[in-house]
C-alpha positions as CSV (number, residue, x, y, z in Angstrom):
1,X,0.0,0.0,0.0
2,X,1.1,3.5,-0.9
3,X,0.3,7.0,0.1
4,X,0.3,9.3,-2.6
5,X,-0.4,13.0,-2.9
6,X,0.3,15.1,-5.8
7,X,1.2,18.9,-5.6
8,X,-0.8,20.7,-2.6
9,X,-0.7,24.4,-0.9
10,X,1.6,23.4,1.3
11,X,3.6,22.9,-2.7
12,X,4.9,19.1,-1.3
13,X,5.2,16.0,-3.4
14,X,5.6,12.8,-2.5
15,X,5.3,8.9,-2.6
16,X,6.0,6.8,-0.2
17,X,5.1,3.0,0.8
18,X,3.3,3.2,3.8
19,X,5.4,0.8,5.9
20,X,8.1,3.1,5.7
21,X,6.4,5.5,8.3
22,X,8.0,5.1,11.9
23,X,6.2,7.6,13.5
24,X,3.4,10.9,12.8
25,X,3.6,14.0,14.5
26,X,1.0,16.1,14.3
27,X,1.0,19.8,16.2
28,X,-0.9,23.1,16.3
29,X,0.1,25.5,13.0
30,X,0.6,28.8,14.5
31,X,-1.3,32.0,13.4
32,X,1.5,33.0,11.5
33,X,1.8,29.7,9.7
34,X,-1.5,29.5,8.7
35,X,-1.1,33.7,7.3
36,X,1.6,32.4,5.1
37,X,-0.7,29.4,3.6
38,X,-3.7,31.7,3.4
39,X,-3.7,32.9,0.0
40,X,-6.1,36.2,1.4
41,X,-8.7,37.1,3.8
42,X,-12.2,36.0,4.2
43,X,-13.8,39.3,5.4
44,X,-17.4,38.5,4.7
45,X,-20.0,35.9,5.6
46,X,-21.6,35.3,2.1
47,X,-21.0,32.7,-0.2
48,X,-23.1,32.8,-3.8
49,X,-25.0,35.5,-5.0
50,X,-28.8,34.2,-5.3
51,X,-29.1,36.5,-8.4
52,X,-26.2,35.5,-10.4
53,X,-25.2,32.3,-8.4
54,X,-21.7,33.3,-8.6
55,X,-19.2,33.9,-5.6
56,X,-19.3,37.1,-3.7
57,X,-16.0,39.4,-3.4
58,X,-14.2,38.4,0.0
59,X,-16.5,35.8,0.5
60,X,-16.5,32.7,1.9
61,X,-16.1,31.0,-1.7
62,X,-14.1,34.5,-3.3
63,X,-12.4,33.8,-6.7
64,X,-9.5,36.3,-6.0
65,X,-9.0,33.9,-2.9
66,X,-9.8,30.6,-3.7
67,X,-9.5,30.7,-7.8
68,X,-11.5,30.9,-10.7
69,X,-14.5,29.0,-10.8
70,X,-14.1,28.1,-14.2
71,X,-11.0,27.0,-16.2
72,X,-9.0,29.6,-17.6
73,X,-11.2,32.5,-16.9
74,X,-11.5,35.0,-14.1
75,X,-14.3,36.3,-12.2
76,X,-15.3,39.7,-14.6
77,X,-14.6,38.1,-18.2
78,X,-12.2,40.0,-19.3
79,X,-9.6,37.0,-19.7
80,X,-11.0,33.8,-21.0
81,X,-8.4,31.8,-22.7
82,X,-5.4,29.3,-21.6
83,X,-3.0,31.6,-23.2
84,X,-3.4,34.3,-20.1
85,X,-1.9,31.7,-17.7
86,X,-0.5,33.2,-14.8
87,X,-1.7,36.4,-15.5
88,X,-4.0,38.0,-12.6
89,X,-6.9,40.0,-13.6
90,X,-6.3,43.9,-12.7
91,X,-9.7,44.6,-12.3
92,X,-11.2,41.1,-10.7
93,X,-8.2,40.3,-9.0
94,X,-8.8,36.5,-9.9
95,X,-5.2,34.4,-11.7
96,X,-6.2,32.8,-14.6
97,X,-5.5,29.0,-14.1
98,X,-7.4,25.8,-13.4
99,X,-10.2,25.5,-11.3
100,X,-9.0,22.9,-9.8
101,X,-6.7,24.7,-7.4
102,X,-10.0,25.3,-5.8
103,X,-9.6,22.6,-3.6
104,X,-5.9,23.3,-2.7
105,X,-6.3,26.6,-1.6
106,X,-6.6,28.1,1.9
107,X,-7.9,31.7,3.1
108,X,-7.9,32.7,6.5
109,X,-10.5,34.9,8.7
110,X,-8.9,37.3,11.4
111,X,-10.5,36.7,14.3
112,X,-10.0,39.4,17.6
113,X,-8.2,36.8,19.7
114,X,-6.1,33.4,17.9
115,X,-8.2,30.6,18.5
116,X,-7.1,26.4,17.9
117,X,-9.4,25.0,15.5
């Protein structure tokens, strides 16, 4: 049996037989590790807009924090194509890549005193 996990946001890659393990440590991140992961901040509570069922701005599912929600295209329209990869939207402020990284990404929500979660 193997444990395999391809390129996350931590940006580790790795395969490794799972009988090579010899011991698992697993510990609190600190408020500053988790800033540095966080790829912005998550300053509203809304998620979709019921009117265009798209994400809201600084949202809890924000496309300038998260990533598009569609492949090669940002949030406003004005890039739609593979060829703009890379490239983040100046008025949108969405990069135009996979929506994949979706799931890969973190935000984080500043919070009056740290709390473990």
């Amino acid at each position: 049996m193997s444990v395999n996990s391809s390129s996350g946001a931590l940006g580790r890659s790795y395969l490794v037989e799972a009988t090579e393990f010899r011991s698992l440590r697993i510990s609190l991140a600190s408020p500053e590790q988790i800033r540095s992961w966080s790829y912005g901040e998550v300053t509203k509570p809304e998620t979709i807009n019921y009117r265009r069922l798209r994400p809201e701005k600084d949202g809890l599912f924000c496309e300038a924090i998260f990533g598009p929600t569609r492949d090669w295209q940002c949030y406003c329209g004005k890039y739609k194509n593979v060829r703009y990869k890379g490239i983040v939207c100046d008025k949108c402020g969405v990069e135009i890549t996979r929506s994949a990284v979706r799931r890969e990404r973190l935000g984080h929500i500043e919070l009056a005193a740290p709390v473990a979660h």
